[in-house]
C-alpha positions as CSV (number, residue, x, y, z in Angstrom):
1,X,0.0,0.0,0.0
2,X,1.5,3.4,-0.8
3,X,1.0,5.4,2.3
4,X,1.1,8.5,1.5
5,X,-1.8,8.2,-1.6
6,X,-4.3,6.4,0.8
7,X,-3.6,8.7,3.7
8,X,-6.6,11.0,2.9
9,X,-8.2,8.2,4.9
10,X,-7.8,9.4,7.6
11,X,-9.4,12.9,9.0
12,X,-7.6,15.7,7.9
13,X,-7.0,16.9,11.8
14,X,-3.4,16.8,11.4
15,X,-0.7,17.7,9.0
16,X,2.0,15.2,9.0
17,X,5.7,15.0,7.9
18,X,6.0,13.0,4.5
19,X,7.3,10.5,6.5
20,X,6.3,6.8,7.4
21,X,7.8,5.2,10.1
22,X,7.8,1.3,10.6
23,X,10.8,0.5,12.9
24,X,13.0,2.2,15.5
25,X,15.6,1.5,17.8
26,X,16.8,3.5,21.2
27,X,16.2,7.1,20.0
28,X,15.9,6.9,16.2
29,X,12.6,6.0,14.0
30,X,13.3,4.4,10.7
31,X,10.7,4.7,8.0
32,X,9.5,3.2,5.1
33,X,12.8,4.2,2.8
34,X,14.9,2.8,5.0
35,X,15.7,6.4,6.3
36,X,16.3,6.9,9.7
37,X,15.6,10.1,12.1
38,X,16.8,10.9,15.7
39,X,13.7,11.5,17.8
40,X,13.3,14.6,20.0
41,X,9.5,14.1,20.2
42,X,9.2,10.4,21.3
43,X,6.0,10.5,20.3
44,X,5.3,13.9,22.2
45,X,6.2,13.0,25.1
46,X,4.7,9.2,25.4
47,X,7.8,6.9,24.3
48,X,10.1,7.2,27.0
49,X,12.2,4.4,26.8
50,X,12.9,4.8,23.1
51,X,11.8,2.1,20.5
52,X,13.2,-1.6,20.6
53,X,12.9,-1.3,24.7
54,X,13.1,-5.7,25.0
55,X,12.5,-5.3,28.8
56,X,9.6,-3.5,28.3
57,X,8.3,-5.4,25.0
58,X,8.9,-9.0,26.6
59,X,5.9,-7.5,29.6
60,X,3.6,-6.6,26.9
61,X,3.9,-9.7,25.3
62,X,3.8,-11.2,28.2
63,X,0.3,-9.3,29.2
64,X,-0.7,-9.8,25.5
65,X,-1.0,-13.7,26.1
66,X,-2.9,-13.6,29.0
67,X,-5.5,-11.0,29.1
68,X,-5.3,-7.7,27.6
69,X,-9.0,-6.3,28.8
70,X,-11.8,-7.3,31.1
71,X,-15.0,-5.3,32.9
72,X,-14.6,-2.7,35.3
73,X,-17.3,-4.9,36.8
74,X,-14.8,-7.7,37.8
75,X,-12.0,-6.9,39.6
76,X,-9.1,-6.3,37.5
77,X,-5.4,-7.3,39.1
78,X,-3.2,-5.3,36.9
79,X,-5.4,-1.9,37.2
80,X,-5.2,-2.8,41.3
81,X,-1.3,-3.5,40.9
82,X,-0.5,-0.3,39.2
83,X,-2.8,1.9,41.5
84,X,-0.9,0.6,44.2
85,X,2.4,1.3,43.1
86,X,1.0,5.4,42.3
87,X,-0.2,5.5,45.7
88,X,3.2,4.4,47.3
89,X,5.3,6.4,45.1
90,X,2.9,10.1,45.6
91,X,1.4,9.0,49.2
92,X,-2.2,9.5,46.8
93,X,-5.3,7.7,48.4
94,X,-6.5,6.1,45.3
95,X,-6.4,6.5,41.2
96,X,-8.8,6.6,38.1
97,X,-7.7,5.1,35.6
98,X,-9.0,7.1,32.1
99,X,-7.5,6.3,28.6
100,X,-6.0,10.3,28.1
101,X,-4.8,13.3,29.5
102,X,-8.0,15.0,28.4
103,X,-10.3,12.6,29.8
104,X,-7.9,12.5,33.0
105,X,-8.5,16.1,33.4
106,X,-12.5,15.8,32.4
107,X,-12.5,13.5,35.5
108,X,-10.6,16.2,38.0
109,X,-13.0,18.4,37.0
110,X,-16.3,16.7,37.9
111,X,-14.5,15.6,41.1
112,X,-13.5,19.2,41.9
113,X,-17.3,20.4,41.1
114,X,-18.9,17.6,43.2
115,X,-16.6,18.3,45.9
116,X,-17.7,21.9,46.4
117,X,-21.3,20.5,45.5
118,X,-21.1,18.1,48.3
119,X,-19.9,20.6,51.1
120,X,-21.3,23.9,49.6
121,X,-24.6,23.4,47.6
122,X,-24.6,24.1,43.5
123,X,-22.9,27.9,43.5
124,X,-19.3,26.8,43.8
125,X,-18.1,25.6,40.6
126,X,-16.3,28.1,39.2
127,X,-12.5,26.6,38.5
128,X,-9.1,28.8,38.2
129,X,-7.1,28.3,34.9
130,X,-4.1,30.3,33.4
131,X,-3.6,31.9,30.3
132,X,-1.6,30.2,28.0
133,X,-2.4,27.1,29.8
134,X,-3.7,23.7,27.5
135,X,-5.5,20.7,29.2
136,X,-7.4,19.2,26.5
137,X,-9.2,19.6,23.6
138,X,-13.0,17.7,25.1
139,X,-16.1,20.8,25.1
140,X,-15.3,21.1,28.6
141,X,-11.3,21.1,28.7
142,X,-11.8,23.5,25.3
143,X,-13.4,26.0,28.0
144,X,-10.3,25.3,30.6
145,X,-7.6,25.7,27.9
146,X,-6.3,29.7,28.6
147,X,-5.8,30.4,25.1
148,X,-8.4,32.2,23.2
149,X,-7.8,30.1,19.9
150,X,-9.5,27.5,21.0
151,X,-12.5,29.1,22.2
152,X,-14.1,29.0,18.6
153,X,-15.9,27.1,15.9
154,X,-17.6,24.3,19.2
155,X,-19.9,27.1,20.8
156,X,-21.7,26.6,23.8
157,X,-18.7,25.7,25.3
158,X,-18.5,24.5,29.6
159,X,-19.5,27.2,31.3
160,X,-17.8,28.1,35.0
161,X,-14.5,29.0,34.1
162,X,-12.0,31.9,34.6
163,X,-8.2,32.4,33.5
164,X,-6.0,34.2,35.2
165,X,-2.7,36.1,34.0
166,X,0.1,33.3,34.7
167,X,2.7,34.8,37.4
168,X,0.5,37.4,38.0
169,X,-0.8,37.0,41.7
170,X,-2.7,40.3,41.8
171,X,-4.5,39.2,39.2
172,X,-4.9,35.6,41.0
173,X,-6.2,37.3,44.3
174,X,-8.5,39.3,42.0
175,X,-10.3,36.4,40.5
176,X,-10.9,34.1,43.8
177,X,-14.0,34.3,44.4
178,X,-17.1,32.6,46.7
179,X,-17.5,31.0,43.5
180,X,-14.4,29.2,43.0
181,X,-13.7,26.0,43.4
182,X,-10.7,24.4,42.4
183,X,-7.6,26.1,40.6
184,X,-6.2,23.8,38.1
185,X,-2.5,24.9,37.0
186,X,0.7,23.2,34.6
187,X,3.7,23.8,36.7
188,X,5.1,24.0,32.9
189,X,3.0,24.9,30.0
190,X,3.9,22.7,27.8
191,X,1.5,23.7,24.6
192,X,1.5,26.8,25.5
193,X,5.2,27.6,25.0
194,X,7.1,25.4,27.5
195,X,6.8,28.6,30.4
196,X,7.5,27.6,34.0
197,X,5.6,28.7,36.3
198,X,7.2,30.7,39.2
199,X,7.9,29.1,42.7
200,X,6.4,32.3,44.1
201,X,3.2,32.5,42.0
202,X,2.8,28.7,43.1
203,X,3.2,29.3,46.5
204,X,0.6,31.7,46.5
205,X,-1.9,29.6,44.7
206,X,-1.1,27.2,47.6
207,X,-1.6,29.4,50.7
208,X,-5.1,30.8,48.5
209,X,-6.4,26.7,48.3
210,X,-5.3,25.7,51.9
211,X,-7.0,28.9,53.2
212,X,-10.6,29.0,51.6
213,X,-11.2,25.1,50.8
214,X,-10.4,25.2,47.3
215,X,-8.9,22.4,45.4
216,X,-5.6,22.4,43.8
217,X,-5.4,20.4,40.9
218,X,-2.0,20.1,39.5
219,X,-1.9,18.8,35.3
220,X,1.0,16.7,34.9
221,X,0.4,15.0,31.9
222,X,3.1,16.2,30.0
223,X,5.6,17.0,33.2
224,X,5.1,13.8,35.0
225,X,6.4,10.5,35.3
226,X,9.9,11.6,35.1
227,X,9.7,14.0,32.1
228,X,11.4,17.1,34.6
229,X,13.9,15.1,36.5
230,X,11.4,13.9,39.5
231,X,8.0,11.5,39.4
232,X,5.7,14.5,39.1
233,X,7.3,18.1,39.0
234,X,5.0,19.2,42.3
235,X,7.7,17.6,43.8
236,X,10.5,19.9,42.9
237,X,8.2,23.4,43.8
238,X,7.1,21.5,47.4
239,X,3.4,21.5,46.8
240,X,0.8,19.5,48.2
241,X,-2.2,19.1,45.3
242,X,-5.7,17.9,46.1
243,X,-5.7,15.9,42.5
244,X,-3.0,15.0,40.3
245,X,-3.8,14.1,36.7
246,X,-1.1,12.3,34.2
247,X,-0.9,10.5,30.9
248,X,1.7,10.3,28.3
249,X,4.7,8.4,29.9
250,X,2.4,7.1,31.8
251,X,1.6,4.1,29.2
252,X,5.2,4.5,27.6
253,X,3.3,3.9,24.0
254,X,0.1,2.0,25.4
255,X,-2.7,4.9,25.7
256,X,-3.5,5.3,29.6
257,X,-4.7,8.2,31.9
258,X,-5.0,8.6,35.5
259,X,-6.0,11.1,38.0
260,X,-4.8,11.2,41.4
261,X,-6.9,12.0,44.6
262,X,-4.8,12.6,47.6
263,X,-6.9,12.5,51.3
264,X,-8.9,15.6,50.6
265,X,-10.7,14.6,47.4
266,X,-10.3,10.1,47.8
267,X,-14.0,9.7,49.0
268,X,-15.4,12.4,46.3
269,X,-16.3,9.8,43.8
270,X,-18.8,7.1,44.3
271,X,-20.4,4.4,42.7
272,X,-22.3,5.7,39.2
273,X,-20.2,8.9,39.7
274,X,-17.6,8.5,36.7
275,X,-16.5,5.8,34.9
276,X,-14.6,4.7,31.2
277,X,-15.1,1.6,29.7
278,X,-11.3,1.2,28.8
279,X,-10.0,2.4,32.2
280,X,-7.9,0.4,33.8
281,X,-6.9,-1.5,30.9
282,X,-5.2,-4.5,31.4
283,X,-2.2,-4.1,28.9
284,X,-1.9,-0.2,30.2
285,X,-1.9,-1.1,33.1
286,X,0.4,-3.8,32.7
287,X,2.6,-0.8,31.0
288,X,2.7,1.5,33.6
289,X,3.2,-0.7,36.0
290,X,7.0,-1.2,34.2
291,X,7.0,2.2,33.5
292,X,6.5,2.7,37.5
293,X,8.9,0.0,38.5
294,X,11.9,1.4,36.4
295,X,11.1,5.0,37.1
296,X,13.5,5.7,40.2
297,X,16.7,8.3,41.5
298,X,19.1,7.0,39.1
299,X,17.1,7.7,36.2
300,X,15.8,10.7,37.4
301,X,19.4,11.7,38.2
302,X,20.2,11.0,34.2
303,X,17.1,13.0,33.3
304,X,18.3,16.1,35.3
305,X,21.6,15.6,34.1
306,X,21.2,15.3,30.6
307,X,18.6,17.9,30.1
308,X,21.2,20.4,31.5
309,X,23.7,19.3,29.2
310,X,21.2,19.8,26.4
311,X,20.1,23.5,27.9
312,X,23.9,24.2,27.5
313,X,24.5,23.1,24.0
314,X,21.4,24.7,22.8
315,X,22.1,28.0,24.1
316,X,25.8,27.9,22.2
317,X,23.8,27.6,19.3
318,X,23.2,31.0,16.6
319,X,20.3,33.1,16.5
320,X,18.5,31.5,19.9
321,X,17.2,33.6,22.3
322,X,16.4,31.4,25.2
323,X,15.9,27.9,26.4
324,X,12.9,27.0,29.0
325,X,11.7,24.0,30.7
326,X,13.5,21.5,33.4
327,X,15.0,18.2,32.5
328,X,14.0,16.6,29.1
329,X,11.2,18.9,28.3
330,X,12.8,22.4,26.7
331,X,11.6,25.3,24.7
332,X,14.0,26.8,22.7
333,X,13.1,30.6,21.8
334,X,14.9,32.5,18.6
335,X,15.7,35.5,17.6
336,X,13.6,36.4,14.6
337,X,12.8,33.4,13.0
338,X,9.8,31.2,13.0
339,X,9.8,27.8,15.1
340,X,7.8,25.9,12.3
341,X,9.9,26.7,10.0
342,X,13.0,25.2,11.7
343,X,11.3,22.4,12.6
344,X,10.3,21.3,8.8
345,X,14.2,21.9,8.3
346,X,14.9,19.8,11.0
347,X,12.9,17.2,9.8
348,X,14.4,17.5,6.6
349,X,18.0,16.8,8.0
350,X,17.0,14.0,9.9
351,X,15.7,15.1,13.4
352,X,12.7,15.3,15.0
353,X,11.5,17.7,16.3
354,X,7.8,19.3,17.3
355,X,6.9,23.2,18.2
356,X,5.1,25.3,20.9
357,X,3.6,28.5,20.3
358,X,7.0,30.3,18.4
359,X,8.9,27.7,20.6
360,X,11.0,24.4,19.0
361,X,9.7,21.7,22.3
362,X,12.1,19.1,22.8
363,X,11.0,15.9,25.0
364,X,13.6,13.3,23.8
365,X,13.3,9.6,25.0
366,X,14.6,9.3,28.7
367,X,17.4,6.7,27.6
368,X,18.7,9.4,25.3
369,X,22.6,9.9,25.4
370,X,24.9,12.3,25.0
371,X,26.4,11.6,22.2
372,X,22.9,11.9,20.5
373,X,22.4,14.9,22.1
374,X,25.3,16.2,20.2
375,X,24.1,14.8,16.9
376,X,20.6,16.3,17.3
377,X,22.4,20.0,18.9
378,X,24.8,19.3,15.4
379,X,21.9,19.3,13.7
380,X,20.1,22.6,14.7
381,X,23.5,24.4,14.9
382,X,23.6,24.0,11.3
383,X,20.4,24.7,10.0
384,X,20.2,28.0,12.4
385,X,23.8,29.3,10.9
386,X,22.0,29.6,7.8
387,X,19.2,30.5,8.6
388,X,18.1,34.2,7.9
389,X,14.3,34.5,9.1
């Protein structure tokens, strides 16, 4: 089959690369031609242990020829396993599992809404978000993203929420309100730009939610499981959320979501309340449990390490402006010149590489070395010394 002519199969809600990949191995995709690219996406953000990973492809075939899916209305080992290993690792009461970091964040959102419903009667639903921020792309996520370009074409969107300058804790203090409920914040925006969020403006949010009974909801499904150097990046700016939603490394590859509820928020969902017929998949499960069971100081240690090395090397190269992000999740800013474009030329010379508002976003696979770091840095180096806009 010739890929590329049958691809108008598909919807047209992307615009790929011209490029087909069929194998990998470690940090490089090979495609169709026999070509072979370094990866600096893994997938955006989901293939954390590369491609070719045995350990972790002799566990899914492993799960594979036992069971690979049953009913949420039978109890389901694997689901139970892996909930118990995110509970001992964040001190969490208990997990729902969800098959995205959308639905994942759908979920924290009815659980922050019955919360307040349950204590404080049906006017207290109104949630905090930031501008710039990006937590899905369901009706109701749409209305939570902080970016006014996608808050057209769906209308009525989810009514009840409010987005407040990011940093900017006049602003915060202005928009609390007997109203609000929960403030749901990236500790990194990660669509929106790859922009950290400051340990001060954090803080803040912090002391405002342990003060009036409102939730903090923390999105790390792009800066969790190990992406920044630590299991979840709350860890690194000392916070203490309510809910905690992930997905991407999660599943490394095998689509998996989960939210978190730590002892404020554990009892808020009962029977009938949510649910997902996929949830708690067995071979997700089966996934992140691996994923889980590898994750630990050493790695993280390598994670840390590496993406400081990288920060370096990018910032020696022409023409960029700045570098943002922690571990292996960067932005790299230029100076006049238009992310996209780079990234097609970047493609072109053999890496991968995907973009964030006018950043380049680089979220290499964990396992990545630094020898391929220098490839990849070689790369860019090249294409920006010739690059006039």
């Amino acid at each position: 089959m010739d890929i590329q002519t049958n691809s108008s199969c598909l919807s047209a809600t992307y615009h790929p690369y011209p490029m087909a990949p069929i194998d990998g191995k470690g940090c490089y995709l090979i495609d169709d031609k026999g070509n072979s690219y370094l990866d600096f996406m893994s997938g955006i953000g989901v293939n954390i242990f590369g491609y070719g990973y045995s350990a972790w492809q002799q566990a899914m075939i492993k799960q594979i020829y036992r069971l690979t899916h049953c009913s949420n209305l039978l109890m389901n080992k694997q689901a139970i396993e892996c909930a118990k290993l995110l509970c001992e690792k964040t001190e969490c009461e208990n997990v729902f599992f969800a098959n995205s970091g959308a639905e994942s964040n759908e979920a924290a959102i009815k659980a922050a809404r019955k919360y307040s419903h349950d204590r404080y009667g049906d006017d207290r639903y109104e949630i905090l978000t930031l501008t710039n921020s990006f937590h899905g792309r369901t009706i109701t996520t749409l209305s939570a993203n902080g970016q006014s370009l996608f808050h057209q074409h769906f209308m009525p969107f989810t009514a009840g929420f409010r987005h407040v300058h990011t940093n900017d804790i006049d602003d915060l203090r202005k928009k609390i309100s007997d109203k609000t409920c929960a403030i749901m914040i990236e500790l990194i925006q990660g669509e929106g730009g790859v922009n950290e969020i400051s340990a001060a403006f954090a803080a803040e949010i912090q002391k405002i939610c342990d003060a009036n009974d409102i939730l903090l909801i923390i999105d790390e499904v792009q800066t969790g499981i190990g992406r920044c150097g630590s299991l979840f990046l709350y860890e690194q700016y000392h916070l203490h959320p309510d809910i905690v939603t992930s997905a991407k490394a999660l599943g490394a590859g095998i689509p998996i979501g989960a939210v978190l509820f730590f002892h404020k928020t554990a009892n808020v969902f009962r029977q009938g309340d949510h649910g997902s017929t996929f949830g708690g998949n067995m071979l997700a499960c089966a996934s992140t449990s691996f994923v889980l069971r590898h994750l630990d100081e050493a790695l993280y240690h390598a994670i840390r390490e590496n993406g400081i090395y990288l920060k370096q090397q990018l910032l020696q190269c022409p023409k960029v402006e700045s570098v943002s992000g922690r571990g292996l999740m960067l932005g790299v800013a230029f100076d006049h010149l238009f992310a996209q474009n780079i990234a097609q030329r970047c493609f072109e010379n053999g890496l991968l590489v995907s973009t964030a508002k006018n950043h380049l976003r680089l979220l290499p696979p964990y396992i990545i070395t630094k020898q391929e770091i220098d490839h990849g840095v070689t790369i860019l180096k090249a294409i920006l010394a010739t690059e006039s806009k």
